[in-house]
Backbone bond lengths (Angstrom), bond angles and torsions (degrees), N, CA, C in turn:
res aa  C-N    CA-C-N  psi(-1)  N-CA   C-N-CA  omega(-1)  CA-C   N-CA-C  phi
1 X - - - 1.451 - - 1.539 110.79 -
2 X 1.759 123.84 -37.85 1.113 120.37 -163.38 1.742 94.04 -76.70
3 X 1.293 117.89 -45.52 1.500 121.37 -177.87 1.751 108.96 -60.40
4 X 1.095 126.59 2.97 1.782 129.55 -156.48 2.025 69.26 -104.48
5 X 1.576 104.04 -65.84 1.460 99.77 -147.52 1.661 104.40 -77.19
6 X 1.561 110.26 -12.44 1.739 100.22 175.85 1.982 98.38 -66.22
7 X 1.370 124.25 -55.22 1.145 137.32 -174.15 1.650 113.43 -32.24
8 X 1.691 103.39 -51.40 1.719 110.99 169.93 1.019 121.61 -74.26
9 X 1.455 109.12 -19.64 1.918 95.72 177.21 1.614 102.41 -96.40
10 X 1.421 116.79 -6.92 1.899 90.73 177.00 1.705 87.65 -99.98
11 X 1.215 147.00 -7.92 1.088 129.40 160.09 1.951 119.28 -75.54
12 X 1.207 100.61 -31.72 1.590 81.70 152.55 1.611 127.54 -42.61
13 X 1.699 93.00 -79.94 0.999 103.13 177.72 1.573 141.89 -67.86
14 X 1.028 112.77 20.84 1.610 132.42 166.51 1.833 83.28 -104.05
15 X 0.794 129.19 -78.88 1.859 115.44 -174.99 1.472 104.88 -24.85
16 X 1.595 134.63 -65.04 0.905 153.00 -158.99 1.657 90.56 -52.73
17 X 1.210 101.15 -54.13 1.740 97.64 -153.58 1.643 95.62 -72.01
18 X 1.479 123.72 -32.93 1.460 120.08 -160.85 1.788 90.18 -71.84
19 X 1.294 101.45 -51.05 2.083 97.66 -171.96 1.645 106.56 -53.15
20 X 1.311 124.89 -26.66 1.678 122.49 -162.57 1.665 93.45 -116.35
21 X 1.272 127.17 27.24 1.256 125.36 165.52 1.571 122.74 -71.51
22 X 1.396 117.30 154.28 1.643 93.23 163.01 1.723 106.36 -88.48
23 X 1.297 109.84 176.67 1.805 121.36 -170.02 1.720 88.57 -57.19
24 X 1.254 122.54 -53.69 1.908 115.89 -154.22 1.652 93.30 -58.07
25 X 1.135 122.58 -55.79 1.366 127.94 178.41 1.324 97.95 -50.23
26 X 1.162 142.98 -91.28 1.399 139.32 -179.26 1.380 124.00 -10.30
27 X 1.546 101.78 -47.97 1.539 110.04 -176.43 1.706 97.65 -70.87
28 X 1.464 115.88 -72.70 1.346 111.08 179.57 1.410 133.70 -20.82
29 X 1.458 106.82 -42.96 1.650 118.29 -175.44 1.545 100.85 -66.90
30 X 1.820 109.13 -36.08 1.603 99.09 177.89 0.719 121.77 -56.98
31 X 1.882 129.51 -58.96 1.177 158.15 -162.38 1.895 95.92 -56.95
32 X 0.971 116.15 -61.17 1.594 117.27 158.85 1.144 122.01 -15.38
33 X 1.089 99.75 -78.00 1.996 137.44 -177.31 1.426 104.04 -58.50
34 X 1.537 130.88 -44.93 1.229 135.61 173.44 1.553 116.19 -51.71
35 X 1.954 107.41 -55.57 1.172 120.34 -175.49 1.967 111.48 -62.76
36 X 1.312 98.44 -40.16 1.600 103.26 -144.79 1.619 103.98 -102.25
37 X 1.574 113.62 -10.17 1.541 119.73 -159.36 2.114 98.44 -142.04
38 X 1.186 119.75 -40.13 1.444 118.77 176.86 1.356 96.78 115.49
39 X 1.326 117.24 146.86 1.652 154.24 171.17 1.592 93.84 -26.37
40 X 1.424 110.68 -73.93 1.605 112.34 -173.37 1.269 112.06 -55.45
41 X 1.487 151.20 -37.66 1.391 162.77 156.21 1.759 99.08 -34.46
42 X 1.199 115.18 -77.15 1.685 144.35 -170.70 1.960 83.77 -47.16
43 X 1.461 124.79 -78.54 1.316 116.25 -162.08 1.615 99.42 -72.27
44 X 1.305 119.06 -36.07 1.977 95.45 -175.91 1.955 103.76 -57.03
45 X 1.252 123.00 -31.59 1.327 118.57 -168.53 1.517 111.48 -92.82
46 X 1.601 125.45 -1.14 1.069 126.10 -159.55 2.088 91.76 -93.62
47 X 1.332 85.96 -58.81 1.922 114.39 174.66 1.710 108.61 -51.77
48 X 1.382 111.19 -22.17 1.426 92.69 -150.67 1.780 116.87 -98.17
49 X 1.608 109.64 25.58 1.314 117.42 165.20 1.618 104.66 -104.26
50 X 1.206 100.06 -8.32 1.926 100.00 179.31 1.327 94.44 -86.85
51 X 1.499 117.05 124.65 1.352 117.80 174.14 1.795 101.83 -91.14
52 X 0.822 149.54 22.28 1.633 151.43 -148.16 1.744 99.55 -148.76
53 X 1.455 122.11 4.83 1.459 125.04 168.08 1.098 121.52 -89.41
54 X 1.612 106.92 -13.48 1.463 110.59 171.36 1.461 111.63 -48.35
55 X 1.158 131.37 -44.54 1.290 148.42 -158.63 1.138 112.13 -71.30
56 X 1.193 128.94 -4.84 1.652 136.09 -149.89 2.035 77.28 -156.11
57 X 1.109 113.28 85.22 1.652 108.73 -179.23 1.438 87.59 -112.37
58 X 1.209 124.69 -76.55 1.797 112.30 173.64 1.416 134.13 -65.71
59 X 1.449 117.16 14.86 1.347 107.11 146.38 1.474 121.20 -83.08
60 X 1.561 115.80 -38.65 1.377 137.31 150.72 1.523 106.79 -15.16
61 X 1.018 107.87 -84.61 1.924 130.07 -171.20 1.486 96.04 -48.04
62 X 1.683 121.31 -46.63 1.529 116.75 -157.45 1.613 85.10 -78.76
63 X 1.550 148.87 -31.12 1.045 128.60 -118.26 2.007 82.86 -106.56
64 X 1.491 111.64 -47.38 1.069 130.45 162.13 1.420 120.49 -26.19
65 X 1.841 121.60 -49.76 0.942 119.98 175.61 1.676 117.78 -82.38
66 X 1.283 103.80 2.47 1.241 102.39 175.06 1.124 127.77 -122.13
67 X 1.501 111.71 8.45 1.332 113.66 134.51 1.526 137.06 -103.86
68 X 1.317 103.08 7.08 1.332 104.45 169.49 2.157 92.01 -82.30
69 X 0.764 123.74 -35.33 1.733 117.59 171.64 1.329 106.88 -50.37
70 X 1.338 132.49 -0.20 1.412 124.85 -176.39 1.618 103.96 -105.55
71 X 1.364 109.05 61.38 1.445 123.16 -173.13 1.843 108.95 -114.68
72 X 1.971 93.70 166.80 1.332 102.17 -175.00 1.832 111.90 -34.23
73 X 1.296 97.55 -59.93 1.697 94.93 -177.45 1.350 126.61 -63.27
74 X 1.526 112.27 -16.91 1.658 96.72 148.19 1.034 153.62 -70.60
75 X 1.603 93.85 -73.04 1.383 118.27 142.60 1.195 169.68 -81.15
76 X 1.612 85.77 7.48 1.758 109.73 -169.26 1.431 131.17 97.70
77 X 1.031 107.74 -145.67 1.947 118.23 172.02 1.499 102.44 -96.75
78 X 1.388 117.12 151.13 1.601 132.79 179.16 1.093 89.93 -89.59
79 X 1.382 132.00 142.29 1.391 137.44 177.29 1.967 99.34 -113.09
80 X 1.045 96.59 -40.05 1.760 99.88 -170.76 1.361 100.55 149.61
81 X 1.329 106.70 -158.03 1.928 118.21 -178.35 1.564 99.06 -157.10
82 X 1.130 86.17 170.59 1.669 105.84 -165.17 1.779 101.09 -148.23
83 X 1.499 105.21 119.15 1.552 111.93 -178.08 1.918 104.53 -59.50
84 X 0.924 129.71 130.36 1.486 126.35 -168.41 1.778 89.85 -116.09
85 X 1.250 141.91 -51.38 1.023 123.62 158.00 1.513 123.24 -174.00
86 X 1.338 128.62 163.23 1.454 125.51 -146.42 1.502 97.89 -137.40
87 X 1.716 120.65 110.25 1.273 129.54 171.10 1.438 122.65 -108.65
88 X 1.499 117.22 110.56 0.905 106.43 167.44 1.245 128.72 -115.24
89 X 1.699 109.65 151.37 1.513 116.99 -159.99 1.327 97.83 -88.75
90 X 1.208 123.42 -62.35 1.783 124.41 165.63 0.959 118.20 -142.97
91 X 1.454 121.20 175.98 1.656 129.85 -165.94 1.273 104.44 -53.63
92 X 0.948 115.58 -22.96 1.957 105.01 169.29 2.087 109.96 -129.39
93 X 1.013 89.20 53.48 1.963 99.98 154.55 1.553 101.20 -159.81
94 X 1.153 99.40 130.75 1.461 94.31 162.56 1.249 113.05 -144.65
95 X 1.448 125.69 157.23 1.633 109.13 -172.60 1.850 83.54 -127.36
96 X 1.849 113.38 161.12 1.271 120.24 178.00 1.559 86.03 -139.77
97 X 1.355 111.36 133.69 1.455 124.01 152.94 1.396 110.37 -128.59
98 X 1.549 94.04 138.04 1.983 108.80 -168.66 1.442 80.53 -122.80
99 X 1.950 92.69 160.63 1.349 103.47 157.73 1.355 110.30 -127.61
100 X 1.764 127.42 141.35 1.363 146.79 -105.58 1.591 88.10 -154.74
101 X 1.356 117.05 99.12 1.523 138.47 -172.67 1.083 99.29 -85.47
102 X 1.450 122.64 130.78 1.370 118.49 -175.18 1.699 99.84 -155.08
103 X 1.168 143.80 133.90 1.605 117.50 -174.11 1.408 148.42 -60.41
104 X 1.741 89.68 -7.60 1.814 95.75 -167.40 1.880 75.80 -89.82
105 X 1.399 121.58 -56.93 1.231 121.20 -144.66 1.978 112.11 -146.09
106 X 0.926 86.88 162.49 1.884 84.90 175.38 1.823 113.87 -111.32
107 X 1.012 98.33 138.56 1.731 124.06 -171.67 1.029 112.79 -82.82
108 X 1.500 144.19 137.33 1.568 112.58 145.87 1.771 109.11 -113.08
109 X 1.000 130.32 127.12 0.974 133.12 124.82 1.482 151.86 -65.21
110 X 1.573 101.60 122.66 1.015 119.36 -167.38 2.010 131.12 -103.52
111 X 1.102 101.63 104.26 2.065 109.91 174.18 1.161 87.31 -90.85
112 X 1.852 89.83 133.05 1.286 106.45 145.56 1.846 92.76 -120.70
113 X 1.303 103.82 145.68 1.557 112.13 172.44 2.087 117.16 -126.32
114 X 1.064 107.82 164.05 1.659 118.54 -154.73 1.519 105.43 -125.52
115 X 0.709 101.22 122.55 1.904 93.05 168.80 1.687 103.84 -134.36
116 X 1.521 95.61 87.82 1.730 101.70 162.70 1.042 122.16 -40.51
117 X 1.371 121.67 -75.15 1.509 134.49 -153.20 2.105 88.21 -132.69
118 X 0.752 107.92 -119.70 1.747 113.28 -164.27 1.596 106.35 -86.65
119 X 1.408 119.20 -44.10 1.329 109.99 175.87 1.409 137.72 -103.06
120 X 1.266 124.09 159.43 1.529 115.23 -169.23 1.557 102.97 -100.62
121 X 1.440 94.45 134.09 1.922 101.08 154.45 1.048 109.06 -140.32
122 X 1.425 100.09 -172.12 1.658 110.25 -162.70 1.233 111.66 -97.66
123 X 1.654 126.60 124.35 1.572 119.28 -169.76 1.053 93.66 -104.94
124 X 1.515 149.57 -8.11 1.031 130.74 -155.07 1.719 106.12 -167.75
125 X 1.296 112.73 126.17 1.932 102.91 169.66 1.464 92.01 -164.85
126 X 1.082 91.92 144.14 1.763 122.45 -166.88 2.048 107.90 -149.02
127 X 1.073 84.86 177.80 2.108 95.94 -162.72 2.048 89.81 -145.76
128 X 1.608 98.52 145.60 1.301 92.19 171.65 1.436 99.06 -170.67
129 X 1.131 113.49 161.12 2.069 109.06 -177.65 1.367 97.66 -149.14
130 X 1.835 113.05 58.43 1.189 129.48 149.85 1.465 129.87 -81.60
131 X 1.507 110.09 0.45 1.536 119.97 -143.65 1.738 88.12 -70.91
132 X 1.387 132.91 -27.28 1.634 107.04 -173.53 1.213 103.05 -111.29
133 X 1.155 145.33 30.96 1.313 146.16 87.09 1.507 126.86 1.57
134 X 1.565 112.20 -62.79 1.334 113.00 -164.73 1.463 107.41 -108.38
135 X 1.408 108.77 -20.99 1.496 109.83 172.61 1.830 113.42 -49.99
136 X 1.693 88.15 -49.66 1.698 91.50 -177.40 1.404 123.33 -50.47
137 X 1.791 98.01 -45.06 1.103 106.38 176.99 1.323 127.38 -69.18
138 X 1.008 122.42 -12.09 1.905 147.11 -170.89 2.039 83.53 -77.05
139 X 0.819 113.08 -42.14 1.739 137.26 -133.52 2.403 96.48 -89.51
140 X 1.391 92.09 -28.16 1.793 98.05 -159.78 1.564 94.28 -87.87
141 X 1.174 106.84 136.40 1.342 114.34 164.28 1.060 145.36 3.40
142 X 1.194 104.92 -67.70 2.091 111.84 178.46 1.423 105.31 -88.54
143 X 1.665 120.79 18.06 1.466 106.42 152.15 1.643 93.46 -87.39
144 X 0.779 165.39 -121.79 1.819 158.82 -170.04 1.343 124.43 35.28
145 X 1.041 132.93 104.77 1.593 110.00 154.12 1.739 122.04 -59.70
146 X 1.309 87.99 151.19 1.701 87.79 -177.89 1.613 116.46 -134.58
């Protein structure tokens, strides 16, 4: 019984800490959770202080299966990630894009996080391997002043 009720109060409070986290922490615990536990683990714990994801249950499921496809036989070995850069619009939006080392190719993943009232969650996360795409384009001329 004493081990039942130590178990519920650090699982409270590990909830507590993930909902009142800031976003970099948030992301990290995924990036963790991604490496050490799998894609479906990483997004059920990433979503699960947003009570309003219920609503979105099969984008969830589709998003899950498509990052569990981001495996050795696709893409290789996970190397880690690297924060590439963090915009925020105001004290409560913030967006984080990392880039996601992998051997064939690099990923970025993208948080966006919300802070209604006092705590932050995640409104938004997406995956994409457009990044040299835009570099080039970052890269042509009439981005420059001259």
């Amino acid at each position: 019984m004493k081990k039942l009720s130590l178990l519920m109060l650090f699982l409270s409070i590990s909830f507590i800490g993930i909902s009142q986290a800031q976003p970099k922490a948030v992301a990290e615990l995924f990036f963790k959770e991604f490496k050490e536990k799998g894609a479906s683990v990483a997004i059920d714990n990433l979503y699960s202080p947003n009570k309003w994801i219920s609503r979105s249950g099969d984008a969830v499921i589709n998003l899950k299966n498509q990052l569990e496809g981001l495996n050795v036989d696709y893409v290789g070995a996970y190397y880690g990630h690297e924060l590439m850069f963090e915009k925020k619009l105001t004290d409560s939006f913030i967006l984080l894009s990392y880039l996601v080392k992998y051997d064939r190719q690099p990923i970025r993943f993208t948080f966006q996080f919300y802070k209604p009232n006092d705590k932050w969650i995640i409104h938004s996360f997406k995956y994409d391997g457009n990044i040299e795409d835009e570099i080039e384009e970052s890269a042509k001329l009439y981005n420059f002043r001259l």
